[in-house]
N, C-alpha and C positions, 0 to 999 in steps of 0.2 A: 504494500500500500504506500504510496506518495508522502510526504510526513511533509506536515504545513511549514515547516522551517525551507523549507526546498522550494516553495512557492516562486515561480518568475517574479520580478522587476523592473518590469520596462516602463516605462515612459507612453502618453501619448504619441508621441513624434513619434516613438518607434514602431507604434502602431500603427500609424500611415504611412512612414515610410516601407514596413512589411507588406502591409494591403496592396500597395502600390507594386511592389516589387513582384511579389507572389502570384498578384491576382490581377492586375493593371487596374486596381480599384482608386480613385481619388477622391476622398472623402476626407472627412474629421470626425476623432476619434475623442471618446471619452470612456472614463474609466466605471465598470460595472459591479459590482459585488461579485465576491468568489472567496472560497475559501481554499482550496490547494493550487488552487491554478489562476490565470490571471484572465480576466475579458474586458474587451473592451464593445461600444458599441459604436458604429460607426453610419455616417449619414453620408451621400455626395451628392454632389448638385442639381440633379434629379429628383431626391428625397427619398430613394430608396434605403433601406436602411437592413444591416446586418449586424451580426455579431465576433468579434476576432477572438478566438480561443487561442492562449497559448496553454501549453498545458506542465503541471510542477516536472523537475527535470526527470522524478525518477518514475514516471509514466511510462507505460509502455506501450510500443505500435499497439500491440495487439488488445488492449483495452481500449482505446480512441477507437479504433478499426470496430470494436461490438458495440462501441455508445455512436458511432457512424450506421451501423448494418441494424442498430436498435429506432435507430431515427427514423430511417427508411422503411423498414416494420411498419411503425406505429403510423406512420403516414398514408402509409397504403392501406390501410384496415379502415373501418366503419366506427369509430370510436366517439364520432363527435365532438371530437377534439381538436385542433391544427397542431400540428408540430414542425422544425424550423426545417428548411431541408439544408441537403452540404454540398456548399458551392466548390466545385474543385478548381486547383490552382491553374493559372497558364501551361501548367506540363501535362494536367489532366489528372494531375493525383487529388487525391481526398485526403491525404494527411501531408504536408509539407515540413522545413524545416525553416529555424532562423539560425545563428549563433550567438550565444550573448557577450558585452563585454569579459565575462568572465571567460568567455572559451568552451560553453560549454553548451551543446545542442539545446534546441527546445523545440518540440514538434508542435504546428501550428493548424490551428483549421476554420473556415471562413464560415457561416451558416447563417443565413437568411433570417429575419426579424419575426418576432411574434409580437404582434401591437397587444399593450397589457401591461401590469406592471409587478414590478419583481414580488417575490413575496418577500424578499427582505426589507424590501421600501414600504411595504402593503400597512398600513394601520388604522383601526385596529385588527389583531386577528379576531373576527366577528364570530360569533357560531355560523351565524348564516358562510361566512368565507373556509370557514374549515371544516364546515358541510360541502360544498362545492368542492372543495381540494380531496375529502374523503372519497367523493362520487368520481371523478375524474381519475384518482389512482384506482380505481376500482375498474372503471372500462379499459385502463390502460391496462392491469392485471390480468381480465378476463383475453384481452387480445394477445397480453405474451404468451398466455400459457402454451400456441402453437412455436414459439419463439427458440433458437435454439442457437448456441456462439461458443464454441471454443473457448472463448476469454470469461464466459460468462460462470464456468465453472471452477469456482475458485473460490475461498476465503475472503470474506471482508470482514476485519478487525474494528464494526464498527463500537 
């Protein structure tokens, strides 16, 4: 598991200048709530608007790769729900890289906007809001259960 000390630290600017480079996105970037890993959310002159994940250093392909093949699941099912899709990079990959001032990889991934607002900004949590949040994990559950990922089988020390 990732341990939040390992968390990315980048900057807005590095945000857009990644977007840019990665994806030939021109936008402006601000910074989103996250706890292991960093996002950002970015808008360009269009108004279209996404999200930049980078993700903590000690992640691996192969979990970004089942929260990628879990996105595309859930999107394709009958849930009632929207969920983000993943924009892939100029190379045509779904998981990209940056490097950081430290030297040290950090695998990145671009995904399309869900208008709404975080639950960590959300106040208050209402019963009525964490009725809605119950109900919603619950159609997303009933749809994974066909759901199935290599990465997914594993230990989380939560």
């Amino acid at each position: 598991m990732a341990r939040v000390d390992k968390a990315p630290r980048f900057s807005s600017e590095d945000a857009v200048r990644f977007a840019r480079d990665l994806y030939g996105l021109n936008a402006v970037a601000s910074p989103l709530p996250s706890e292991r890993d960093q996002n950002f959310h970015l808008r360009d002159a269009s108004g279209a608007q996404f999200v930049f994940k980078i993700a903590n250093q000690e992640e691996s392909p192969g979990v970004l790769d089942l929260q990628n093949s879990l996105l595309g699941f859930l999107g394709a099912h009958p849930t009632g729900l929207e969920f983000p899709r993943v924009v892939p990079a100029s190379t045509g990959s779904a998981i990209a890289s940056v490097t950081g001032p430290d030297g040290v990889r950090y695998f990145v991934r671009l995904l399309t906007w869900v208008d709404g607002i975080c639950m960590a900004q959300a106040a208050p949590h209402s019963a009525e809001l964490l009725r809605s949040l119950g109900a919603a994990v619950a159609r997303m559950d009933n749809a994974l259960e066909a759901f199935s990922h290599p990465a997914a089988h594993r230990v989380l020390h939560w």
